[in-house]
C-alpha positions as a Markdown table, in Angstrom:
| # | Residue | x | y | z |
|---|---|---|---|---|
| 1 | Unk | 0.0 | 0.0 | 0.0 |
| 2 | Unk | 1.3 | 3.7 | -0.6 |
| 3 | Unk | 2.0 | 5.7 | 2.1 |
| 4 | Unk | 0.4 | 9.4 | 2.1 |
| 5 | Unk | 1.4 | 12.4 | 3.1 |
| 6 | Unk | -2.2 | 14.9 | 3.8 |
| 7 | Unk | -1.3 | 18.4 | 3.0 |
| 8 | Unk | -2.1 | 20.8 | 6.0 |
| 9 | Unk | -4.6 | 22.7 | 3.8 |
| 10 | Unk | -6.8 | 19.4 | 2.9 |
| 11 | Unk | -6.3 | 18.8 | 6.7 |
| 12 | Unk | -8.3 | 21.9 | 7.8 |
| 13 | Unk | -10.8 | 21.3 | 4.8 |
| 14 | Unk | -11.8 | 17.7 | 6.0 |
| 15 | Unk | -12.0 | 19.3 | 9.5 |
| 16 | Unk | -14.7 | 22.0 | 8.0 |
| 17 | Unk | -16.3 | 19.9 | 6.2 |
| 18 | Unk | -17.0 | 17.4 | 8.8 |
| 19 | Unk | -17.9 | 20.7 | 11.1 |
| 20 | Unk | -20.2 | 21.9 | 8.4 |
| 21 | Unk | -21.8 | 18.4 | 8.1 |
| 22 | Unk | -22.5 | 17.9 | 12.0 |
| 23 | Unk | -24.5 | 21.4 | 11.6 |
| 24 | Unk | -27.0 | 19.5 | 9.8 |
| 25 | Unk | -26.9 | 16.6 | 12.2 |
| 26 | Unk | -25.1 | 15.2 | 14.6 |
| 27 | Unk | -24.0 | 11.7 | 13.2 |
| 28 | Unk | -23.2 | 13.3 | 9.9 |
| 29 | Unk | -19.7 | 14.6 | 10.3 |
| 30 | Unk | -18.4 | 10.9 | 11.4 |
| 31 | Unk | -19.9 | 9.6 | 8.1 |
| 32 | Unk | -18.4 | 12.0 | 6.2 |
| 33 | Unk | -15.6 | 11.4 | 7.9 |
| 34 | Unk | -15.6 | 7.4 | 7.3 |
| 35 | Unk | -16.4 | 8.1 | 3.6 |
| 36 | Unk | -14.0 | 10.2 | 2.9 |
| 37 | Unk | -11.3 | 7.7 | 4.8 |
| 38 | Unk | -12.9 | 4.7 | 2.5 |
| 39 | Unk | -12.0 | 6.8 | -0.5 |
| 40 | Unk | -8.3 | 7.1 | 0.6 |
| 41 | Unk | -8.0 | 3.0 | 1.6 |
| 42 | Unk | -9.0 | 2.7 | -2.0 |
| 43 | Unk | -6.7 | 5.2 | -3.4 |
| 44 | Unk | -4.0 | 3.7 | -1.3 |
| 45 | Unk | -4.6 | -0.1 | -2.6 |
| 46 | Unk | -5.3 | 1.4 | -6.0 |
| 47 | Unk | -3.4 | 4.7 | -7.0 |
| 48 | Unk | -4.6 | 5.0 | -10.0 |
| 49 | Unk | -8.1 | 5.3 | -9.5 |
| 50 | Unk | -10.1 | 8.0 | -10.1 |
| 51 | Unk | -9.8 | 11.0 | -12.9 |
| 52 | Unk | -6.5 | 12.5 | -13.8 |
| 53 | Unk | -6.5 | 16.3 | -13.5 |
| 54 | Unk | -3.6 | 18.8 | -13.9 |
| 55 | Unk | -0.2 | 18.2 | -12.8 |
| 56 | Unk | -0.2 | 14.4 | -11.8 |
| 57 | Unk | -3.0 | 14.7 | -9.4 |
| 58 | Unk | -5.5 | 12.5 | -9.3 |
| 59 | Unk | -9.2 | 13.2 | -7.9 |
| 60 | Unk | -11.3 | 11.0 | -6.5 |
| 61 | Unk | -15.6 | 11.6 | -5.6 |
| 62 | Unk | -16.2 | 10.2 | -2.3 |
| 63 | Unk | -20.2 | 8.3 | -2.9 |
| 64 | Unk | -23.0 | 9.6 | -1.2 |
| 65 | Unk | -21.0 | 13.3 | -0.2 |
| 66 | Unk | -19.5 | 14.2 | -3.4 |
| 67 | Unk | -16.4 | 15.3 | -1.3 |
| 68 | Unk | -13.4 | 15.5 | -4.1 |
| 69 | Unk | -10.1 | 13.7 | -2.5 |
| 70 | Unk | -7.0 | 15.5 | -4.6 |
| 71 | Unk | -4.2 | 13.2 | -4.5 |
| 72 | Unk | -1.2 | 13.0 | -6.1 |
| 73 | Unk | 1.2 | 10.1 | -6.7 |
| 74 | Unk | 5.0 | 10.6 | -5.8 |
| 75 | Unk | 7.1 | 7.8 | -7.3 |
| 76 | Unk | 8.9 | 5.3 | -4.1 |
């Protein structure tokens, strides 16, 4: 599996997100949360998933959120 490094800005944008989500109800920021972190395990066991985009990074949608994971693949 490939390690990952999170940048500090997608850091505080999960954190808002799952903030923003919880406004709406409680429970809804920890399955944003777990969605998002089942859309990484994937991109970890499979790096080339999702769409290519600009630069080498790939994006991935995250199902049921639509919360875009921006990843990009660093050779070992």
């Amino acid at each position: 599996m490939k390690e990952l490094a999170y940048h500090p800005a997608a850091r505080a944008e999960l954190k808002a997100e799952v903030l923003y989500r919880e406004t709406e109800h409680p429970r809804a920021g920890a399955h944003v949360r777990a969605a998002i972190a089942r859309a990484i395990v994937s991109l970890r066991q499979f790096p080339g998933l999702g769409r290519p985009g600009p630069g080498g990074v790939r994006r991935i949608v995250t199902r049921g959120y639509k919360f875009i994971v921006h990843c990009e693949l660093i050779a070992d």
